[in-house]
C-alpha positions as CSV (number, residue, x, y, z in Angstrom):
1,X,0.0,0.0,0.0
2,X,1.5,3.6,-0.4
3,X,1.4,6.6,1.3
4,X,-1.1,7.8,-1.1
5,X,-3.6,5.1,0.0
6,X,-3.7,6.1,3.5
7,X,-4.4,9.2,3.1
8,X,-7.6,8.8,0.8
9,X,-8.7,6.3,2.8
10,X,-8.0,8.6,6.2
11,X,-9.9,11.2,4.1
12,X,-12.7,8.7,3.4
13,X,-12.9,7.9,6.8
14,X,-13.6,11.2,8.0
15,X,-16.3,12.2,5.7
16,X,-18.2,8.9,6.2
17,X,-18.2,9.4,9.5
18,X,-19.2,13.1,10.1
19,X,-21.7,12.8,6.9
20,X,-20.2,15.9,5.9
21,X,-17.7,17.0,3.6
22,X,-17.4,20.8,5.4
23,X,-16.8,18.9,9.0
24,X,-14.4,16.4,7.6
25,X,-13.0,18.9,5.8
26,X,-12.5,21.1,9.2
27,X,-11.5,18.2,11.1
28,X,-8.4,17.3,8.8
29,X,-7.7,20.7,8.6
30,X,-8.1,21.1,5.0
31,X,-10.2,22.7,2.4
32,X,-14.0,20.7,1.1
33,X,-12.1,21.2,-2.8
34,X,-9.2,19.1,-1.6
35,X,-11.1,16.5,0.1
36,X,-13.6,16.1,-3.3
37,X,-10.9,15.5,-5.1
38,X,-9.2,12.9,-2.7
39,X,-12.2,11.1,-2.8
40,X,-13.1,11.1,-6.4
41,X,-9.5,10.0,-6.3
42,X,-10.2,7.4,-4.5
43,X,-13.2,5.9,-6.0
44,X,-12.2,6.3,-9.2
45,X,-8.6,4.0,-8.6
46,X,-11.1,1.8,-6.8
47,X,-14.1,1.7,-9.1
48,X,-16.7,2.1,-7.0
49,X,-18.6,5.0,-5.9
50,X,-18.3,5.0,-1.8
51,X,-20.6,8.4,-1.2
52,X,-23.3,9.5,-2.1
53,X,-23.8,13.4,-2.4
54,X,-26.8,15.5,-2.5
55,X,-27.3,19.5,-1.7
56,X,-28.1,18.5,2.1
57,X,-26.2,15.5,2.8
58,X,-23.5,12.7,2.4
59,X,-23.5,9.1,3.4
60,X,-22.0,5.9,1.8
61,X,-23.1,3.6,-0.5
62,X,-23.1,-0.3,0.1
63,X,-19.5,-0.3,-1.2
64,X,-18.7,2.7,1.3
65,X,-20.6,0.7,4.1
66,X,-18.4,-2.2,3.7
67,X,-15.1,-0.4,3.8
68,X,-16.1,1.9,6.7
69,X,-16.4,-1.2,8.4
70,X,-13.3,-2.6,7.2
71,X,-11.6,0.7,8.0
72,X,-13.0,1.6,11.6
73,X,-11.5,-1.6,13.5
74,X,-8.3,-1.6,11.9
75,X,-7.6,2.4,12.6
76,X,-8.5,2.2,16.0
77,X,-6.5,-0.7,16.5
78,X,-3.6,1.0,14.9
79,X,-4.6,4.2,17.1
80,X,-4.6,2.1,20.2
81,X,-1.2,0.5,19.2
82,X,0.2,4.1,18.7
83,X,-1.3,4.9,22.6
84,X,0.7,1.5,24.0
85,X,3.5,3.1,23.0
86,X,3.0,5.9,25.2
87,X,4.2,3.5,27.7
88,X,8.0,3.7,26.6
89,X,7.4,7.8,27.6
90,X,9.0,8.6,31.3
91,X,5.7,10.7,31.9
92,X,2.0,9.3,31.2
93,X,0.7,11.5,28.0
94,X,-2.2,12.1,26.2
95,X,-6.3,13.0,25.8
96,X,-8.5,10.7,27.1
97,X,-12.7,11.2,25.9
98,X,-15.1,10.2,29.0
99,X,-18.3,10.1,29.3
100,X,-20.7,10.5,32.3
101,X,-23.9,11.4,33.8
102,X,-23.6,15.0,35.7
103,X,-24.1,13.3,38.8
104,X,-21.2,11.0,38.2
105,X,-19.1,13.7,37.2
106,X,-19.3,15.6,40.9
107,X,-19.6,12.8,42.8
108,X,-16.3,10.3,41.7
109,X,-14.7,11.8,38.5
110,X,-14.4,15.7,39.3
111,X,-12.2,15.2,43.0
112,X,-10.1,12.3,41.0
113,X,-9.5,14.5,38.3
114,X,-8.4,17.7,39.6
115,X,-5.7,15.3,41.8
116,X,-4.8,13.5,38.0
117,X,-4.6,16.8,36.3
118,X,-2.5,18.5,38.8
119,X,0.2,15.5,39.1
120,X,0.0,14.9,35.2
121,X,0.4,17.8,33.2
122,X,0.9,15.9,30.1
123,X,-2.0,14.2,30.4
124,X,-5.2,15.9,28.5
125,X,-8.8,15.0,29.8
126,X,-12.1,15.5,27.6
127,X,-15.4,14.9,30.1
128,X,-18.7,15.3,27.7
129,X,-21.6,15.3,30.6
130,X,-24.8,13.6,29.2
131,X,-27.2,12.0,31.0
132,X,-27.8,9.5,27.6
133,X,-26.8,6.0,27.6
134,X,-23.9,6.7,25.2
135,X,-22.3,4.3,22.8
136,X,-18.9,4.5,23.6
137,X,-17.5,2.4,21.0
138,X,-19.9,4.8,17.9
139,X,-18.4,8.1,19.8
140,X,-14.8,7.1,20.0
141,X,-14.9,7.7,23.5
142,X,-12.3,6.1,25.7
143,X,-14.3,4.9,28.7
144,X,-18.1,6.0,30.2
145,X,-19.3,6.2,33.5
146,X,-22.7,4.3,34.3
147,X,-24.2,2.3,37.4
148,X,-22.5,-1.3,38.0
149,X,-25.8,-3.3,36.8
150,X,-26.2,-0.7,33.4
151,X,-22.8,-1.7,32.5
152,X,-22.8,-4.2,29.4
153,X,-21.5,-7.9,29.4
154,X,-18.8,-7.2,27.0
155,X,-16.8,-4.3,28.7
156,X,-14.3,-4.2,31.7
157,X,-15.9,-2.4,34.3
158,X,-13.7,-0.6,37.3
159,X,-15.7,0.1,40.3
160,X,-14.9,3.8,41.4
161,X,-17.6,4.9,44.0
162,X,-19.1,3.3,46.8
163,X,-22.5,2.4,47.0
164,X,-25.7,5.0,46.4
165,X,-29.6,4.7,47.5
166,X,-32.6,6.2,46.6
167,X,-34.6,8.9,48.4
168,X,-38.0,9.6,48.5
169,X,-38.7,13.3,49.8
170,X,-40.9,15.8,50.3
171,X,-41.0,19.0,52.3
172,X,-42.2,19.4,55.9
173,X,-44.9,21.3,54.9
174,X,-45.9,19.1,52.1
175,X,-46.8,16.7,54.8
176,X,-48.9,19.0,56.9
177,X,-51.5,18.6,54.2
178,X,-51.1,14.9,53.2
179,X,-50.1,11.5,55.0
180,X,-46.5,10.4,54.9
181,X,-46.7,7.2,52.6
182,X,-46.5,3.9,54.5
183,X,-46.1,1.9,51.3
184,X,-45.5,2.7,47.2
185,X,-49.2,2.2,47.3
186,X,-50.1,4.9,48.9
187,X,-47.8,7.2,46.1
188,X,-51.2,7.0,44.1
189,X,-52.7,9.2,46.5
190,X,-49.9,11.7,46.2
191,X,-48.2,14.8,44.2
192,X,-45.4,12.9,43.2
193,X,-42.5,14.7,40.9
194,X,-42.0,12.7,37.5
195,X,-38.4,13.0,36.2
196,X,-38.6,13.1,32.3
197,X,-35.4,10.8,30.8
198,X,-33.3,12.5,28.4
199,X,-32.8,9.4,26.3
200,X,-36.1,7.8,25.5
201,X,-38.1,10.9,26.4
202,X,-40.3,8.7,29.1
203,X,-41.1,9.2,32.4
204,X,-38.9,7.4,34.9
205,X,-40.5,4.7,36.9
206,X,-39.7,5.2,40.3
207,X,-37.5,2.0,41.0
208,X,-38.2,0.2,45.1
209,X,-37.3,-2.8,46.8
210,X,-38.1,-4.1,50.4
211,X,-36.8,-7.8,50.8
212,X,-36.0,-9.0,48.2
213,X,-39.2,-7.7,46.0
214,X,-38.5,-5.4,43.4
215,X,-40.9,-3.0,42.2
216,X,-41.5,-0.3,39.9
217,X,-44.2,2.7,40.5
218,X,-45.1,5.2,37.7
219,X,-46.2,8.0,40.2
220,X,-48.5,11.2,38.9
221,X,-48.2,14.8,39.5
222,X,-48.5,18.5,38.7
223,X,-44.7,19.0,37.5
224,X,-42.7,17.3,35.8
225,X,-38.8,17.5,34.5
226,X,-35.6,16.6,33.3
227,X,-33.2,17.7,36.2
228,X,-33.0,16.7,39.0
229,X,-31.7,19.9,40.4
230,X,-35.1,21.6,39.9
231,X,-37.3,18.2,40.9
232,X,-34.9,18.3,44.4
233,X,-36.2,22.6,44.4
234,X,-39.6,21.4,43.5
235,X,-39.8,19.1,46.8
236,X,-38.3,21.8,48.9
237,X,-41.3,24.1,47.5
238,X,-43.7,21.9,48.9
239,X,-44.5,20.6,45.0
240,X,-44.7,17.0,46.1
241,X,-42.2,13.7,46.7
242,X,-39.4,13.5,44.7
243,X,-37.3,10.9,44.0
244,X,-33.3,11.8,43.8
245,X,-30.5,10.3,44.9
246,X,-29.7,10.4,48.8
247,X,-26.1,12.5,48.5
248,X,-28.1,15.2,46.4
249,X,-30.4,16.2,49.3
250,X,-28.0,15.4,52.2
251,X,-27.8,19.2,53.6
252,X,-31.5,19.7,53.1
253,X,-32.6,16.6,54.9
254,X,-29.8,17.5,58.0
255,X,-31.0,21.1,58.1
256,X,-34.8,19.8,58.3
257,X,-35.9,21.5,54.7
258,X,-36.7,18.1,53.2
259,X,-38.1,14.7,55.2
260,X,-37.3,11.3,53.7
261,X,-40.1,8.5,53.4
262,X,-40.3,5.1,52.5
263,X,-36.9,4.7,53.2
264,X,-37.3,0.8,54.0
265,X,-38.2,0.5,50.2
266,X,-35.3,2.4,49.2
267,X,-32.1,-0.3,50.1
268,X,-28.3,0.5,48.1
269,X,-27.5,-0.5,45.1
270,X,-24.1,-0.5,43.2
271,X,-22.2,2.9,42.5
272,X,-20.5,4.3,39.6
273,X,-18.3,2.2,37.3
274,X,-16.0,3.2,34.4
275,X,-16.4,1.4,31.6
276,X,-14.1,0.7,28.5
277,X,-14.2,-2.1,25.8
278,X,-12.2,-5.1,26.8
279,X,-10.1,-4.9,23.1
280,X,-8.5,-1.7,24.6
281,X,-4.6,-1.2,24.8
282,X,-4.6,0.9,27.8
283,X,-2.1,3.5,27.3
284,X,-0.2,4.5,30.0
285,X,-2.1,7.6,30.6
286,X,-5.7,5.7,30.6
287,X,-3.8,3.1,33.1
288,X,-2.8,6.2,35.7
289,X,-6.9,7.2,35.2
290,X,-8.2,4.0,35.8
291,X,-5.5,4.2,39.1
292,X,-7.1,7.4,40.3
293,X,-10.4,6.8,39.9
294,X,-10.7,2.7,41.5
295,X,-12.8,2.7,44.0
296,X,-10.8,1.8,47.7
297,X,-13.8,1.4,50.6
């Protein structure tokens, strides 16, 4: 193969991937003229037509399908192999993509980091905070953070938080106008905060378990959301019960704002893992993450 290849197939790669000609363009750091005629380069030593073009978009054809798949596996692996060499360096370098919930990011990742960042000036971090079940692997992210029992079969998981809970709660005053719920059957009788998921768009269903029985509650109310910030405000209001993780209302249930029911249906559950595919090469900058953020309690 010569040099010549790898860079219309590197040029390929970029456009079928951002479905764009201006982005790939940008991303290469070359002009959209150049890159046309690097791909009609391409296809036309090839014989096939790998994109197709109209005024509003680009993606490939069945012959550009089958390459991009050819093509993605074997440049990451090549990009991973380029990483492991990192490991000859006397100091850890490099940018590593994660991807967490905003609640992971506080809780585990931001204290790590600042400690990683501080030691490692070489070392480059990129946190994208999304609440989305991202797929790593599509985004050319690195590693995600999810719950231990969200995290799929066919990655290594690294446990780096302790364990959370659930909290049902509601404001003092809330419950000088309604009776503290003994059971989730009574939530039907309540003002109950729905948390809208970012993702599918649904309404979470409020997750319990007491003994070994697991249930789930779809609750009703007057407001609804998609942060939890405002549904843990909302409570404190005197809206209703909302249902947030324990460390997020901590103060207000010390300081008396907030009371906590149903905390017998509300047992812990595994914390925070990062997540990576299992064909990784750590480099030796991922390995000193991974080091800082393993979970030691």
């Amino acid at each position: 193969m010569h040099r010549e290849d790898l860079v219309d197939l590197n040029a390929f790669l970029a456009v079928a991937e951002e479905r764009s000609f201006t982005r790939a363009a940008a991303k290469l750091g070359t002009s959209q003229s150049a890159l046309s005629h690097t791909i009609r380069r391409l296809e036309a030593r090839i014989g096939l037509r790998l994109l197709t073009r109209t005024t509003r978009s680009v993606s490939p054809t069945q012959a550009g399908e089958r390459l991009l798949a050819t093509l993605r596996p074997a440049w990451d692996s090549i990009a991973g192999e380029l990483d492991s060499l990192g490991e000859l360096r006397a100091t850890p370098a490099g940018t590593i993509r994660i991807t967490a919930s905003a609640h992971a990011a506080d809780t585990v990742l931001w204290p790590a980091l600042t400690r990683l960042l501080a030691a490692y000036p070489e070392i480059r971090v990129e946190l994208s905070v999304d609440s989305g079940f991202t797929d790593i692997v599509a985004e050319r992210f690195d590693a995600g953070v999810r719950l231990g029992e969200a995290v799929a079969k066919d990655m290594v998981a690294v446990r780096i938080g302790p364990d959370l809970r659930m909290a049902a709660v509601a404001s003092p005053g809330y419950f000088r106008d309604h009776p503290v719920p003994r059971t989730p059957q009574d939530l039907a009788q309540h003002n109950c905060i729905n948390l809208r998921l970012r993702t599918l768009g649904g309404l979470y269903a409020w997750e319990l378990e007491k003994a070994g029985r697991e249930i789930r509650v779809r609750v009703d109310g007057q407001f609804t959301c998609n942060s939890i910030t405002t549904i843990v405000r909302a409570a404190e209001a005197g809206l209703g019960i909302g249902f947030v993780m324990a460390d997020q209302v901590q103060a207000q249930l010390a300081d008396g704002r907030l009371v906590q029911v149903l905390e017998d249906w509300c047992p812990p559950f595994p914390g925070y893992h990062l997540y990576y595919p299992s064909r990784r090469q750590p480099s030796a900058a991922f390995a000193v993450l991974v080091e800082a953020l393993r979970h030691r309690g």
